[in-house]
N, C-alpha and C positions, 0 to 999 in steps of 0.2 A: 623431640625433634620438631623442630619451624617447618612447615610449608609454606615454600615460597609462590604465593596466590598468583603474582604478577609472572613470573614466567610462566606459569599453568595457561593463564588468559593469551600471555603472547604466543605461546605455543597454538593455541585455537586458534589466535586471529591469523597466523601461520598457513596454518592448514585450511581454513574456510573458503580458500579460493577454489581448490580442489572440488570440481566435480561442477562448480557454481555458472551461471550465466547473466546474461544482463535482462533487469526488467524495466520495467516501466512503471514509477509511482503516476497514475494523473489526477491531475488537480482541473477542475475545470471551472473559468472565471467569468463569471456574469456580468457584462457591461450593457450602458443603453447603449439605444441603438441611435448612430448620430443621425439618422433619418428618420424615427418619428417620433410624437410626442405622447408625454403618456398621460392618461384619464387619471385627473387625480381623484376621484374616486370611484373607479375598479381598479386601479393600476394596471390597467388591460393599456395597448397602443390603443391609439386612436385610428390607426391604420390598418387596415386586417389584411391589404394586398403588400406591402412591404415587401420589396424584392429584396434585404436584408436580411430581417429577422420574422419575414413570413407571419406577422401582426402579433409575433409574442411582446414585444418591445425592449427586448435582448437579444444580444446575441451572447453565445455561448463557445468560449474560446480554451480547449483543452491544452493543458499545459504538464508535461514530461519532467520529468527528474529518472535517467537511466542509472539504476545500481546493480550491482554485482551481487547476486544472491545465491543460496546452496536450493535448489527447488526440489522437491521429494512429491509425487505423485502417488496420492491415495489409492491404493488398490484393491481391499476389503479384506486383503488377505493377513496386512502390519497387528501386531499386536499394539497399537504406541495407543496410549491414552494421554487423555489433558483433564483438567481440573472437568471436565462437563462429561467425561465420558469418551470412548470411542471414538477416535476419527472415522468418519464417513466416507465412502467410495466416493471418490472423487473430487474429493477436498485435495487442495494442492496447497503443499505449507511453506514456507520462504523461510529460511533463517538469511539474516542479514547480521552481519558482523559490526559492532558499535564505529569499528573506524570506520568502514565504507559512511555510516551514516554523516560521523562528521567532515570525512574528504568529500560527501557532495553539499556539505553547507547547511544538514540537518541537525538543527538539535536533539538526543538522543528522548530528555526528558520532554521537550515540545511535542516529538513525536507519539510517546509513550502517554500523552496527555489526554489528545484532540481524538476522538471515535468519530469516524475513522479517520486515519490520518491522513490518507487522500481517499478520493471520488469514486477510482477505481483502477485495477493493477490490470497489466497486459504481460503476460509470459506468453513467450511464443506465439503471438499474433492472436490471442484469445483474452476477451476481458474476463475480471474477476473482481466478485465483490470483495469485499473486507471481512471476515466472519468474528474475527478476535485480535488482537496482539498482546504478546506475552512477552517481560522482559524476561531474561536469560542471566540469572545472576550465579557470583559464585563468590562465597564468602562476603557477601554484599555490595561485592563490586559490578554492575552490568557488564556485559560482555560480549553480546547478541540480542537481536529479539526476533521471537518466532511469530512470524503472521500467518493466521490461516485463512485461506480461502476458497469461495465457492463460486461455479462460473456462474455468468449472469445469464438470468434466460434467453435474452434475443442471440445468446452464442452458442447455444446445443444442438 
């Protein structure tokens, strides 16, 4: 008997929306700052009053990629393990579905590459760091990947 792998997978990517929400990958991008100049040896501004960039001599400009993800909240009581052990209370895990990744213009492997693959994740109006990502294969083919995550201290 053949199993057929690909309908297995489309069946998933199927069902993945079920239950799913929208996050937020952010990316956040460092530019100078067109107002001061910078020390070239501190790389400090030269300006430390900068109504800009407040004499860092950047500014810091976060940037959004919203996806559709299935979000599962840690609650000490799951039996699920991962290669390290134990999920932890309060670890919040993302499965993200490979198509959502490439209908927002990600590459699957780019993403699966770069630790972390963005800066930091927002569910539900709460940041969260990056703690792993784990491709989701079947028969060798990807097919999701699981991210897990822990919120960042200034959001407890």
């Amino acid at each position: 008997m053949r199993i057929n792998y690909k309908k297995i997978i489309d069946k998933i990517e199927e069902i993945s929306v079920i239950d799913s929400q929208p996050v937020a990958l952010m990316m956040v991008e460092k530019e100078d700052c067109p107002s001061c100049a910078i020390d070239p040896f501190t790389g400090a501004s030269v300006s430390s009053h900068c109504p800009y960039c407040h004499g860092e001599g950047y500014i810091y400009t976060p940037k959004a990629i919203t996806l559709i993800a299935n979000v599962e909240y840690i609650e000490g009581l799951e039996t699920e393990y991962d290669l390290r052990g134990k999920y932890q209370k309060g670890q919040v895990l993302l499965t993200i579905n490979k198509k959502e990744l490439i209908d927002k213009g990600i590459e699957p492997d780019a993403f699966l590459a770069v630790s972390p693959p963005a800066d930091y994740v927002v569910v539900n109006k709460k940041k969260y760091s990056i703690v792993n990502v784990t491709p989701q294969m079947l028969h060798g083919i990807l097919y999701e990947v699981l991210v897990e995550l822990e919120i960042m201290e200034d959001q407890q």
